[in-house]
C-alpha positions as CSV (number, residue, x, y, z in Angstrom):
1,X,0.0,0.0,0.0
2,X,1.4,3.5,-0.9
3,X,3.0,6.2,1.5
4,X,0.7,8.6,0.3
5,X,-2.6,6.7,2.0
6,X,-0.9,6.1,5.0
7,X,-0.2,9.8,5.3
8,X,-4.2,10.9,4.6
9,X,-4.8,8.6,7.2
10,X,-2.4,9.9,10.1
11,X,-3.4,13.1,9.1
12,X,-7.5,11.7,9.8
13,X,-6.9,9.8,13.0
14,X,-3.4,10.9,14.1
15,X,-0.2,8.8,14.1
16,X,-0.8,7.6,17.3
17,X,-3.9,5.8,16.2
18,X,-2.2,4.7,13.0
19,X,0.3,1.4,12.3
20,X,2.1,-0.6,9.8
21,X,4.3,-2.1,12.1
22,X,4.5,-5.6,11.2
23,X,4.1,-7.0,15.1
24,X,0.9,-4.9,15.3
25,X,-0.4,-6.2,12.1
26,X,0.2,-9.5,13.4
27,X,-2.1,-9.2,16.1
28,X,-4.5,-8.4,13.9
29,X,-4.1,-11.4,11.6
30,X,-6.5,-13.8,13.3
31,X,-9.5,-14.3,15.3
32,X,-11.6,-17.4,17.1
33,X,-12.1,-18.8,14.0
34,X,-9.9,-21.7,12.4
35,X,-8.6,-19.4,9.5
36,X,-6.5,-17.4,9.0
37,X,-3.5,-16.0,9.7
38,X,-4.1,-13.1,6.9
39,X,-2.3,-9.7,7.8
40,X,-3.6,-6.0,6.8
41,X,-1.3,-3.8,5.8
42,X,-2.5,-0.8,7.6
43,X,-4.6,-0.6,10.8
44,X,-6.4,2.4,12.3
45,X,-8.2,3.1,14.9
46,X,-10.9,6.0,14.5
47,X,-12.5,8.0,17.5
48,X,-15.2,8.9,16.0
49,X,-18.4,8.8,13.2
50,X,-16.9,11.6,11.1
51,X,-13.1,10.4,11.4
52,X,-14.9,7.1,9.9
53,X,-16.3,9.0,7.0
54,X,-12.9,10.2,6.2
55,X,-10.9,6.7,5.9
56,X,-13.8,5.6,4.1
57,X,-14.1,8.3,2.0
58,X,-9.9,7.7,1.5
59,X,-10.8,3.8,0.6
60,X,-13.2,4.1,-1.8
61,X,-11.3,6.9,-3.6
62,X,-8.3,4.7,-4.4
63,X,-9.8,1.5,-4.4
64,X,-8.1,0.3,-0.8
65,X,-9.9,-3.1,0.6
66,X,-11.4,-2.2,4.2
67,X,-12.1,-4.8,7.2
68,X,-13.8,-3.5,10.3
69,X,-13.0,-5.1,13.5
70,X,-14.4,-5.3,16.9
71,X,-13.5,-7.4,19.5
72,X,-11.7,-9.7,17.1
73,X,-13.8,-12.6,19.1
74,X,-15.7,-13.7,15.8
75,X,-15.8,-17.5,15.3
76,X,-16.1,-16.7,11.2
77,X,-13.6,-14.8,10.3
78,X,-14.9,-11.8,9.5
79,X,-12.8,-9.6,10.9
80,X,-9.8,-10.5,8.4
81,X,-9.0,-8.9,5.7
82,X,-8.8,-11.3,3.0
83,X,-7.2,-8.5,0.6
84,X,-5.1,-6.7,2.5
85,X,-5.7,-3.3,2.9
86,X,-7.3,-1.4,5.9
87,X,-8.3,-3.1,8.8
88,X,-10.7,-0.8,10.5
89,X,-10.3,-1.1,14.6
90,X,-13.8,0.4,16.5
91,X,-12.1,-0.2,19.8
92,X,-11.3,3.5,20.7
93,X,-15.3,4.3,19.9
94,X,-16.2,3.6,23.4
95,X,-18.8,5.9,24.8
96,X,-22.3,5.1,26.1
97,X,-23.8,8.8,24.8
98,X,-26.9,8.5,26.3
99,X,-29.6,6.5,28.6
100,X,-33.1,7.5,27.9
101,X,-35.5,6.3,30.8
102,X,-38.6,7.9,29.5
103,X,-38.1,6.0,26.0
104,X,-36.5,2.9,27.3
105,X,-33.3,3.4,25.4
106,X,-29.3,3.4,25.5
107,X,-27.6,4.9,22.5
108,X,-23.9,3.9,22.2
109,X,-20.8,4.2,20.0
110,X,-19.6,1.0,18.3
111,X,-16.9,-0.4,20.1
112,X,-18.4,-0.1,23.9
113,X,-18.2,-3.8,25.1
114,X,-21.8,-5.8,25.5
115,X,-20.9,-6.0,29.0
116,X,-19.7,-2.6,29.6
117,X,-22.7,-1.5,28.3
118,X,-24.8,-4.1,30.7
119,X,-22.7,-3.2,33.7
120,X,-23.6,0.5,32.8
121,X,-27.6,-0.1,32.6
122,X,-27.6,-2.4,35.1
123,X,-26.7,-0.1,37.8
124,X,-29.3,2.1,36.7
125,X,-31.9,-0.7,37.4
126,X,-32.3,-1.6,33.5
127,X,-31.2,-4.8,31.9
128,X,-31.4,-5.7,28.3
129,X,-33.3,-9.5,27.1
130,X,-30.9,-11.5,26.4
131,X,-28.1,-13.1,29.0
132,X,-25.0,-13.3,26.5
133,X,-22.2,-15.4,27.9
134,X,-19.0,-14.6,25.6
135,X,-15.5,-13.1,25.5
136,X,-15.6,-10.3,27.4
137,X,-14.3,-8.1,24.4
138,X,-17.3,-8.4,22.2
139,X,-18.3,-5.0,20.9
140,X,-22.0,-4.0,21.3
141,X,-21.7,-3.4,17.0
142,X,-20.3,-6.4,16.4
143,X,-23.2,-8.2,18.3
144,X,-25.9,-6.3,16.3
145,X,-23.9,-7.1,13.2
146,X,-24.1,-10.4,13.6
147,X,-28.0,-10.7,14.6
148,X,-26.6,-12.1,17.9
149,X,-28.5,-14.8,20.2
150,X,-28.3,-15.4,24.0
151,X,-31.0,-16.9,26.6
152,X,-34.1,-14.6,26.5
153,X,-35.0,-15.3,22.9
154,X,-38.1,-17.3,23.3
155,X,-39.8,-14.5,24.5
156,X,-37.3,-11.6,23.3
157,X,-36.2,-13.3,19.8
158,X,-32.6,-11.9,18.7
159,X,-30.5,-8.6,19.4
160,X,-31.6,-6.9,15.9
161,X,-35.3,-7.7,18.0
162,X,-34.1,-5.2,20.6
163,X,-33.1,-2.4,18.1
164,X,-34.3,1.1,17.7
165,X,-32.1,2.4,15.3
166,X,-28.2,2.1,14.0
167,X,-25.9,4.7,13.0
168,X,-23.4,3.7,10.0
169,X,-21.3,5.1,6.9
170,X,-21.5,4.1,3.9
171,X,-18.7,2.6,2.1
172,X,-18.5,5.6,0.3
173,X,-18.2,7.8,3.5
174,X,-22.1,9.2,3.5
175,X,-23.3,8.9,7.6
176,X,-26.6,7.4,8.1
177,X,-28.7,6.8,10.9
178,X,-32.0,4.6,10.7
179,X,-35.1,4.5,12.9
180,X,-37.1,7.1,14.0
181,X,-33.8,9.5,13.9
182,X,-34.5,9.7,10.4
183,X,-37.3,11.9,10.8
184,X,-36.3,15.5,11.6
185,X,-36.8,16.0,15.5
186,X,-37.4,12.6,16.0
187,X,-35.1,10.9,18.7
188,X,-34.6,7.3,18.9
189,X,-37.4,5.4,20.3
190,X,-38.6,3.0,17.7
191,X,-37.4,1.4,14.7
192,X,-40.4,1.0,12.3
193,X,-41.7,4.2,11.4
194,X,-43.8,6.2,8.6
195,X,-40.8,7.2,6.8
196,X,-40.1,4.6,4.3
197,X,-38.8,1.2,4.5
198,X,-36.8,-0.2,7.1
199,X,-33.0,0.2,6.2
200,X,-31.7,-1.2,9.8
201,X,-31.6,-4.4,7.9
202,X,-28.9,-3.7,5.2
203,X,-26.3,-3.5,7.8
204,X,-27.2,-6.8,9.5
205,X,-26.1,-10.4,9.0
206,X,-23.9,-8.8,6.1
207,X,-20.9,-9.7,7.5
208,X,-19.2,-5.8,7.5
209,X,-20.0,-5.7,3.4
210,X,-22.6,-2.9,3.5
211,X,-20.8,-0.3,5.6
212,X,-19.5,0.3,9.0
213,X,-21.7,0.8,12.4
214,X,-20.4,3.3,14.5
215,X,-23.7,3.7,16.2
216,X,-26.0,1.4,18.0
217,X,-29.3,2.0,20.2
218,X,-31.1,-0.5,22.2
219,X,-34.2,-1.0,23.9
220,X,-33.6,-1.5,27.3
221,X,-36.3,-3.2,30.3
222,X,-36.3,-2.9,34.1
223,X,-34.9,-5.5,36.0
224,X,-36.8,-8.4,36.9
225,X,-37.9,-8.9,40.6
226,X,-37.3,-12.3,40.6
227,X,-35.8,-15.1,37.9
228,X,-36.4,-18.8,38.3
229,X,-35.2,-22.2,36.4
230,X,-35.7,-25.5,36.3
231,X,-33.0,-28.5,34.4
232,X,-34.5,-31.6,32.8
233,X,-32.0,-34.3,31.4
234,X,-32.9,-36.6,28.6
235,X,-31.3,-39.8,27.4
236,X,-32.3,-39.4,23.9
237,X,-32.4,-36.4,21.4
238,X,-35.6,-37.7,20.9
239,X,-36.8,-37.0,23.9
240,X,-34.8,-33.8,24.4
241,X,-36.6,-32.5,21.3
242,X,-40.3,-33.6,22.7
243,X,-39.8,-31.8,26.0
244,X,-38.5,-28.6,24.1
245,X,-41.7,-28.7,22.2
246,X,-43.6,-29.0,25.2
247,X,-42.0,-26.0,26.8
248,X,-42.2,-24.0,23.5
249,X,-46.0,-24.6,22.8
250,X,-46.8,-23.7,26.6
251,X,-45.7,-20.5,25.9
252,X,-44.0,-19.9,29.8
253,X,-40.5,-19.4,29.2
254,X,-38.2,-16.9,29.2
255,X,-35.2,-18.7,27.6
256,X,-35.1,-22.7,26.8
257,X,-31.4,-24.1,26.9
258,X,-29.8,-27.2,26.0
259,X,-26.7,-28.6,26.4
260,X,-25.2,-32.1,25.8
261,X,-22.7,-34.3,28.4
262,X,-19.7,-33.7,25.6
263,X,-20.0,-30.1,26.1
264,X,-19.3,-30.9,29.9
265,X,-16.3,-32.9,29.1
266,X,-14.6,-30.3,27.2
267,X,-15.4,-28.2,30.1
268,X,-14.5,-30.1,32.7
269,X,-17.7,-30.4,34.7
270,X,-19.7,-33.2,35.6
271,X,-22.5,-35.0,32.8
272,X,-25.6,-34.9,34.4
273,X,-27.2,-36.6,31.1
274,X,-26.8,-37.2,27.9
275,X,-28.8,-34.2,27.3
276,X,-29.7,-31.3,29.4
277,X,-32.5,-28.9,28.7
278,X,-32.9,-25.8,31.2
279,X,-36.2,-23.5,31.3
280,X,-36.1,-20.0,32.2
281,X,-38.5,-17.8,33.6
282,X,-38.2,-14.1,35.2
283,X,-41.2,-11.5,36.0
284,X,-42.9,-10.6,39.5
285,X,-41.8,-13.7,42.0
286,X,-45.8,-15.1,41.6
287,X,-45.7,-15.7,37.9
288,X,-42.0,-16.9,37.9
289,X,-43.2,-19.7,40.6
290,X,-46.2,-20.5,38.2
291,X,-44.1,-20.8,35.2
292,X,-41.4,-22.7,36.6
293,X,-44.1,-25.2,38.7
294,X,-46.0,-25.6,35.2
295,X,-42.6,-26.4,33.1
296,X,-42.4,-28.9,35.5
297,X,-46.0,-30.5,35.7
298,X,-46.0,-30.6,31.6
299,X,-42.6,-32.4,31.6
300,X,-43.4,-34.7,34.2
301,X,-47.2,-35.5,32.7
302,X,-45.3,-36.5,29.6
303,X,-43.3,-38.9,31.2
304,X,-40.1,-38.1,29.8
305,X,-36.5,-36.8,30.9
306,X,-35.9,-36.7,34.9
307,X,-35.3,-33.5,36.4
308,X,-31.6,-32.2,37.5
309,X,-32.3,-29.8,40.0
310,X,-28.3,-29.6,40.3
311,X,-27.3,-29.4,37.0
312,X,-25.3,-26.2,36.1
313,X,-27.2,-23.6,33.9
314,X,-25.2,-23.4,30.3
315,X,-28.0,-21.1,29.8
316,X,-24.6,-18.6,28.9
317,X,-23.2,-20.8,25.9
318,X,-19.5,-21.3,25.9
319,X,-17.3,-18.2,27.7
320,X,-13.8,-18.8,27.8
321,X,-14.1,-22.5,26.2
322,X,-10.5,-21.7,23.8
323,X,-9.0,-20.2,27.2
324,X,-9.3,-23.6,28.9
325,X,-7.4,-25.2,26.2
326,X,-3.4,-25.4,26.4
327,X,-2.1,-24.3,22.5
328,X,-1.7,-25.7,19.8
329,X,-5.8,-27.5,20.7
330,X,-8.4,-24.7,20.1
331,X,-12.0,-24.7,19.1
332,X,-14.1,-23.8,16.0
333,X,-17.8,-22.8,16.0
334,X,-20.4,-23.7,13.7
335,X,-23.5,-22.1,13.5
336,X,-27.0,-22.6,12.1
337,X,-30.7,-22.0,12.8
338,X,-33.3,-24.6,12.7
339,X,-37.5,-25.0,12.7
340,X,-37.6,-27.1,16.2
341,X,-39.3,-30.5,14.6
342,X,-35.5,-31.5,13.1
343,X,-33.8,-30.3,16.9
344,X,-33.1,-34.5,17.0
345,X,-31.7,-35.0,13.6
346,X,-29.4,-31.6,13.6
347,X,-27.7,-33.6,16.9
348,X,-27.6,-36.9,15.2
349,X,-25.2,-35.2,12.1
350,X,-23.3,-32.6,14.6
351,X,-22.6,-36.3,16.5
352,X,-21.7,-38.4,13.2
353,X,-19.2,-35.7,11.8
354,X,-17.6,-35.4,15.1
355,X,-17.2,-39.2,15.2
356,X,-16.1,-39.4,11.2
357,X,-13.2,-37.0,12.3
358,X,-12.4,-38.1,15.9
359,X,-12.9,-34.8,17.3
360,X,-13.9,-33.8,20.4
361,X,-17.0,-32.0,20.5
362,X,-20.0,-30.0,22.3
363,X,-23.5,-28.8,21.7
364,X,-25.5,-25.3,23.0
365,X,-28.6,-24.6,21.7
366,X,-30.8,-22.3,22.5
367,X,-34.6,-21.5,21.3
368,X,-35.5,-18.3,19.7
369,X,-39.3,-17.6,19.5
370,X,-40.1,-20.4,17.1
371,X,-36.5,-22.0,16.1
372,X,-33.8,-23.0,17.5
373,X,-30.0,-21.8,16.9
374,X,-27.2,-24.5,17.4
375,X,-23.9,-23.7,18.5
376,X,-22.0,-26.6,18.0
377,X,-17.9,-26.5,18.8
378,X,-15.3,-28.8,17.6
379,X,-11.9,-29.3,19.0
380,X,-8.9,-29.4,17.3
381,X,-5.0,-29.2,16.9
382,X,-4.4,-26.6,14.9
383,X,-1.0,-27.7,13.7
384,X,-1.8,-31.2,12.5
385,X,-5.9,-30.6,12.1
386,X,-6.9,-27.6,10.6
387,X,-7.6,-29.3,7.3
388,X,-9.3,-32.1,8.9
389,X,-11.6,-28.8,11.0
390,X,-12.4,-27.4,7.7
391,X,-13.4,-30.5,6.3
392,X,-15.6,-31.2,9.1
393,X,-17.6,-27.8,9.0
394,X,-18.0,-28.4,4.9
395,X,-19.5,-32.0,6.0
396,X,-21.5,-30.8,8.7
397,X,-23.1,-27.5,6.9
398,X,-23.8,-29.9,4.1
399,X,-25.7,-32.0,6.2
400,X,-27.9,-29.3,7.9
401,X,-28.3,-28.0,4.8
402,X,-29.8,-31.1,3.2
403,X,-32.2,-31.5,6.5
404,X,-33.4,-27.8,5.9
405,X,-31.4,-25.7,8.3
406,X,-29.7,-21.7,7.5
407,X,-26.1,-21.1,8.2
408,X,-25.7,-18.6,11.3
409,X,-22.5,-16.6,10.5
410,X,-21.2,-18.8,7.6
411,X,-17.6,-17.1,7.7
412,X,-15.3,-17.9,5.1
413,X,-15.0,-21.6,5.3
414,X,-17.2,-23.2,4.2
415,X,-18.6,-20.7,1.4
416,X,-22.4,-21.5,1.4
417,X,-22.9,-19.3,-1.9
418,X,-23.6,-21.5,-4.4
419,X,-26.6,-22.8,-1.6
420,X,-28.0,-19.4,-1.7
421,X,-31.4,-18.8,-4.1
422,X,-29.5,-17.5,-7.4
423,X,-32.4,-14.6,-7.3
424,X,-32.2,-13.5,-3.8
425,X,-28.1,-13.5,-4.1
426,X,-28.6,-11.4,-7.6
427,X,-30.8,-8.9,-5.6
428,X,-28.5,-8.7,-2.6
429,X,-25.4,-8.4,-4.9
430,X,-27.1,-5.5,-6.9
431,X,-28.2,-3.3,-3.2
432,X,-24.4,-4.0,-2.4
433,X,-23.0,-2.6,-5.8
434,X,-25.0,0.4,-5.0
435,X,-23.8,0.8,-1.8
436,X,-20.6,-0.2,-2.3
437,X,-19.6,0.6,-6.5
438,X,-15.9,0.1,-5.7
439,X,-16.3,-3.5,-3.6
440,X,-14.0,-2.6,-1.1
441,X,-15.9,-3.9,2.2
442,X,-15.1,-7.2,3.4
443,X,-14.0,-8.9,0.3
444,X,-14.2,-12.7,-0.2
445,X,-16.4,-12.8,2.9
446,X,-19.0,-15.3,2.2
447,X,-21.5,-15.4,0.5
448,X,-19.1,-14.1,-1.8
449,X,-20.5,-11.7,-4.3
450,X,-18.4,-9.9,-7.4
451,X,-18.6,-7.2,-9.7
């Protein structure tokens, strides 16, 4: 990359906030996913909206491939730059701006921390929906990027459920903000509004490829007086899958959870069954005793799965799973969403690929309003096994694919284009040509579009 763009940018963001030292780029070369390592050749840090609109503006001027990056905790690698380039770091953006009581809302800058930002509301008596359990450096933008789940979505459904508005910049520098900011006056306290279509949307699930959010605002809710949960193990997926339909339909939970006794191992606690399924329920202390005695009474009138009143909650997924392994062994994620009458054969082919590859392996899952997502992880050596790890995420996408499931953050490997509706990837690969004419956003991220 030329002298010349490295100057524009120190003289956007300051030198201070600017490096092509090769140890720095380094550090930015990877992420929790098994790819990688690809180095930038630039990275910058902005501190603000408008110093975004400059590098951008910089970028698409001279044709410069950008990657923006968060907390760099991404199982897909997203956050690498495939092509070089620019590798965008939000980190510096860390200011809460504003907690609006009256409208039940927190506006943010990209790069605060999830739980910064929960420690922050919290204290004020709010809470948000969902109970994420991740690396402590995911960014609040990189969680509403990536439509993010946690316990809370069969009531609450996913983070993008919980927005009231984004601001982003174009890759061509323009600043945008959607919700009901977009109508003069207006602050933000809704999403959906008389003002035209929804445009929250083009910036989610896209993987970084439409722009960059520097903005995020979020509905928040007043703490619970009381939460409540009761664990059911199963000896069968079969049966798992029953009583999770039986929770569902009753309608009285505030997050469903499953985990499986090879997530325990990996973990290091002990299996209290094959499979675990944990209900959730929070409100006024009255309704969360109904709910949890009812959860109970349905389960046990179907005759199936014993309850664990000791089991441990994995209601938080897999927090510090990679940390609890000694290098070169690390994990690999892969995602997917599901309608929950296939819950049983989406575990029979996450089990069969982890037994055709002798890998270690674990299951969360979690229930979002109707569906389920899966979180599967795999471990692996990544010396000797990365090819064997890619491999078995082709195998196992291909199998959830033929049983009717949707890839949740597909990352690079495997690419699920050529599984995408060849209409629907046309339309979405024209919006991004208009958005982005130059391509320089996230290139070779899948699905992988070109023009």
């Amino acid at each position: 990359m030329g002298k010349e763009i490295l100057k524009e940018l120190v003289a956007v963001a300051g030198a201070e906030n600017v490096t092509d030292e090769e140890f720095e780029l380094i550090a930015y070369s990877r992420d929790w996913s098994y790819d990688g390592p690809l180095k930038p050749d630039i990275v910058i840090t902005p501190g603000s909206t408008e110093e975004v609109s400059a590098i951008m503006k910089i970028a698409n001027r001279t044709g410069t491939p950008v990657c923006v990056r968060g907390g760099g905790t991404t199982t897909t690698g997203m956050c690498l730059p495939r092509e070089g380039g620019i590798v965008l770091d939000l980190n510096r953006m860390d200011r809460i701006e504003e907690i609006d009581e009256d409208a039940m809302a927190v506006t943010m800058q990209a790069g605060i921390t999830v739980y910064r930002m929960i420690a922050f509301i919290e204290q004020r008596g709010w809470k948000i929906p969902l109970k994420p359990k991740f690396g402590s450096g995911v960014s609040i933008a990189g969680w509403a990027s990536f439509n993010g789940v946690g316990a809370g979505g069969s009531v609450y459904g996913r983070v993008t459920d919980m927005l009231l508005g984004l601001e982003a910049v174009l890759p061509t520098g323009e600043i945008v903000k959607t919700g009901s900011v977009s109508f003069q006056g207006a602050k933000p306290f809704c999403r959906y509004q008389g003002t035209g279509p929804d445009l929250t949307g083009l910036f989610l699930n896209t993987f970084g490829t439409m722009g960059v959010i520097t903005g995020v605002t979020l509905r928040v809710y007043r703490k619970p007086e009381a939460e409540g949960f009761i664990g059911y193990g199963f000896q069968t997926a079969e049966d798992a899958q029953e009583g999770i339909r039986i929770l569902t339909e009753a309608n009285i939970s505030y997050g469903i959870n499953l985990y499986d006794d090879e997530m325990c191992k990996i973990a290091g606690l002990p299996a209290a069954a094959p499979w675990v399924v944990h209900m959730f329920a929070e409100g006024w202390k009255e309704e969360v005793d109904f709910r949890v005695r009812k959860g109970r009474e349905l389960l046990e009138k179907a005759g199936i799965g014993e309850e664990m009143p000791k089991a441990i909650p994995f209601w938080y997924g897999v927090e510090g799973m990679s940390s609890r392994l000694t290098p070169p062994m690390r994990t690999a994620c892969i995602g997917g969403f599901h309608p929950l009458g296939i819950t049983a054969a989406v575990f029979h082919a996450y089990n069969r690929v982890g037994e055709k590859y002798g890998l270690r392996r674990g299951m969360v899952w979690w229930v979002i309003n109707n569906y389920a997502n899966i979180f599967p992880i795999y471990v692996y050596n990544e010396e000797e096994e990365r090819d064997v790890m890619v491999r078995a995420a082709h195998d196992l996408r291909a199998e959830w694919s033929d049983l009717g499931c949707t890839p949740d953050f597909p990352g690079p490997n495997p690419d699920i284009t050529d599984r995408i509706v060849p209409a629907y990837l046309a339309f979405y690969t024209r919006v991004k040509k208009a958005l982005d004419p130059n391509h320089i956003m996230h290139r070779g991220m899948s699905p992988r579009v070109s023009y």
